[in-house]
N, C-alpha and C positions, 0 to 999 in steps of 0.2 A: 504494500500500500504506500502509496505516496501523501509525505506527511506534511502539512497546511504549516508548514516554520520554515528558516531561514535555512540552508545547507547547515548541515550537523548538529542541529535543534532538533527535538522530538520531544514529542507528547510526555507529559510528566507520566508518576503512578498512583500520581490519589484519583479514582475516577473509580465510578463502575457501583453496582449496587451490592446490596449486603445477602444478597441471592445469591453473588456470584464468588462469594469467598467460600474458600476452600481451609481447610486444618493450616494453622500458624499463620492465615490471616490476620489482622487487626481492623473488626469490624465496627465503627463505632454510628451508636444509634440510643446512645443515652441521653444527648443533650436536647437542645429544641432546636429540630429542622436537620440533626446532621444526621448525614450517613455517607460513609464513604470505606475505602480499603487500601490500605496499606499493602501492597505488596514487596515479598525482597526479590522477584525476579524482573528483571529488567526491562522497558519495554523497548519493541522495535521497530524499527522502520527504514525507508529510504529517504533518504532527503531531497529535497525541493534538487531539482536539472541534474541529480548523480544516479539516475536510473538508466539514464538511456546513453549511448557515445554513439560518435560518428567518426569516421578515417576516411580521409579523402587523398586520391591519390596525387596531388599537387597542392599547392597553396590557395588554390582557389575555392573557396567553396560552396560552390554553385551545383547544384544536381550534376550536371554535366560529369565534373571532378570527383562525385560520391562513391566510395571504395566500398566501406561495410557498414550499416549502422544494426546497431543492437538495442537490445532491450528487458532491463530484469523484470520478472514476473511471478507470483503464486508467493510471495515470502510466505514460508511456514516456521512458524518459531516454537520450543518446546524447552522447558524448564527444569531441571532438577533443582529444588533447595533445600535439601535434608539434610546436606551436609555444610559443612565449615566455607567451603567453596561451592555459592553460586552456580551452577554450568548450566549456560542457556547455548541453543544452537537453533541458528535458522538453514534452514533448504529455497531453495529461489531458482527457478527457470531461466535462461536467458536468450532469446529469441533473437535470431539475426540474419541479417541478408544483404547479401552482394552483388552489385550490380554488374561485375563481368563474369558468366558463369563460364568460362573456359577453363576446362583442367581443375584436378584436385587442388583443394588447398586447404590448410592448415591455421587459423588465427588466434594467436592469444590476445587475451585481455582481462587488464589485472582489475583488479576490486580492492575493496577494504573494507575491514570489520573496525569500528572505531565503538570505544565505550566510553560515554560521558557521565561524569559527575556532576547534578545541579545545577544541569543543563547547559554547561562551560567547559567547564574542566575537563580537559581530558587525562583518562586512565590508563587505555591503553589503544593503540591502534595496529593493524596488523593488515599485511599487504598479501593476496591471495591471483590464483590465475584460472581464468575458465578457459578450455580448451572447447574451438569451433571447425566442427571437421565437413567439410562441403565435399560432394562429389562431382566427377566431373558431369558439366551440364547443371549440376544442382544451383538453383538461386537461395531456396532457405533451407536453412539447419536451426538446432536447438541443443543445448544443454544443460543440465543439473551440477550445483554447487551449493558450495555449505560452505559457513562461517558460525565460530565460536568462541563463546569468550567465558572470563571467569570470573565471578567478583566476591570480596569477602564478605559472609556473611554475618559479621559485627558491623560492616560498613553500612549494609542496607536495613539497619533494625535501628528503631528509633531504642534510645535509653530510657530506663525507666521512671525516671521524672517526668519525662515528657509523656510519656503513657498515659501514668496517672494523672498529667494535667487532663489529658483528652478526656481518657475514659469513668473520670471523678464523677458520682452521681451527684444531681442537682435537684434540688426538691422544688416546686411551683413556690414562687413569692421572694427566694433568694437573690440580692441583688446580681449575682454572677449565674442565675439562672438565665435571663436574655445575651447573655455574653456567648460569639461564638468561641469556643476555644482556640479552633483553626484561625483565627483573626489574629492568636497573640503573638508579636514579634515573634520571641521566642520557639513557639510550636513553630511558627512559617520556616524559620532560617533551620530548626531542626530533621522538620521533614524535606527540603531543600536538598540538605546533604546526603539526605536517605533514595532521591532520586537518581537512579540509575536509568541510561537508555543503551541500547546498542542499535548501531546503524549500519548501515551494510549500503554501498554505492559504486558505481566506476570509480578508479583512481584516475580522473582527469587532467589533463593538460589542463593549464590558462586556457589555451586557446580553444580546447574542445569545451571548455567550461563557459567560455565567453557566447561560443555559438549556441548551448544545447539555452543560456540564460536572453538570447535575443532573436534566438529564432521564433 
C-alpha cells in the first residue's frame, strides 16, 4: 500500500479498535471517549514515489528512451513478538516491463528495508536486490521478495508509569475524568518513541526520484 506521508514517513501505531487487539496488546477503553492499541510490531508501508522506478536507456527521458519500469505490489507483512526481538517480514511482488523485447535478459534492482523510530529517526536500513528474468520476445515479467527487520522489544513497550497514567480508572465527577490522557505531553512524547515503522521502496537515484516525484 502506498502511504499518504512524505518519503520514509508512515503511519504511526496507535490506531485500530479494541476488537482488533490480540494477547500483549494494550487496549485502552477506561477513560471517556478512548480506545485505541498499542502495538510492539511495526507498521509498514511504501513511501510516497519509492514504489515504482524507471531506466531509461539514454538521458532522455521521454517514452521514446524508456528501458524498464517496475513496480512493487501485494506488501504482505507478518509479525512475531514473543520474543526479546521484534521480527517482522514483509513479501511484495514486483511487476515490470521493457520496452525492447529482443533477447533474454536479466535486470536487477535494489530496494530497501529502512526502520524508523518516531517517525524520524532512523534504526536501521538495509539494501536488498530483486532479480527480473525476461524471455526472449517477453515484454512483462514478475517477481517475489522479502524484506526484514528487527526491533527491540523494550524499545517498543511503553514503561510502566506511563501505562498507569493511561490505563488509571477515572470515576464520573473527577476533575481529570474529562482529561484525555493521550493529550498529556508526556504520554505523546512516550508513545512517540514507542513508534516503530518499517518501509520497504526502490533504492533510487536523484534522478529516478526527481522523475517518478514530477511525472
Amino acid at each position: 500500500m502506498m502511504l499518504r506521508a512524505r518519503a520514509f514517513v508512515a503511519v504511526g501505531l496507535v490506531a485500530g479498535l479494541s476488537a482488533c487487539a490480540k494477547d500483549g496488546d494494550l487496549v485502552i477503553d477506561q477513560g471517556v471517549g478512548i480506545t485505541s492499541v498499542l502495538s510492539l510490531c511495526p507498521a509498514a508501508g511504501i513511501p510516497d514515489y519509492t514504489g515504482d522506478v524507471t531506466t531509461f536507456r539514454t538521458t532522455d527521458t521521454t517514452v521514446a528512451s524508456l528501458d524498464v519500469s517496475a513496480a512493487m505490489t501485494d506488501l504482505r507483512t507478518t509479525c512475531n513478538d514473543t520474543g526479546e526481538q521484534v521480527y517482522s517480514e514483509s513479501s511484495f511482488t514486483v511487476n515490470a516491463r521493457r520496452s525492447d523485447t529482443r533477447g533474454a535478459r536479466t535486470v536487477e534492482l535494489p530496494y530497501f528495508v529502512t526502520v524508523l523510530r518516531g517517525g524520524s529517526a532512523v534504526v536501521s536500513k538495509r539494501i536488498g536486490t530483486v532479480t527480473l528474468v525476461f524471455a526472449d520476445g517477453q515484454e512483462r515479467t514478475s517477481a517475489a521478495a522479502k524484506a526484514a527487520s528487527f526491533i527491540n522489544r523494550a524499545d517498543a513497550a511503553l514503561p510502566d508509569d506511563i501505562r498507569e497514567k493511561i490505563t488509571k480508572r477515572r470515576r464520573a465527577g473527577d476533575a481529570e475524568a474529562a482529561l484525555d490522557p493521550l493529550a498529556d505531553p508526556e504520554v505523546k512524547a512516550a508513545i512517540a518513541r514507542t513508534r516503530f515503522e518499517m518501509l520497504v521502496g526502490f533504492q533510487l537515484t536523484e534522478a529516478q526520484l526527481a522523475y517518478n516525484v514530477t511525472r
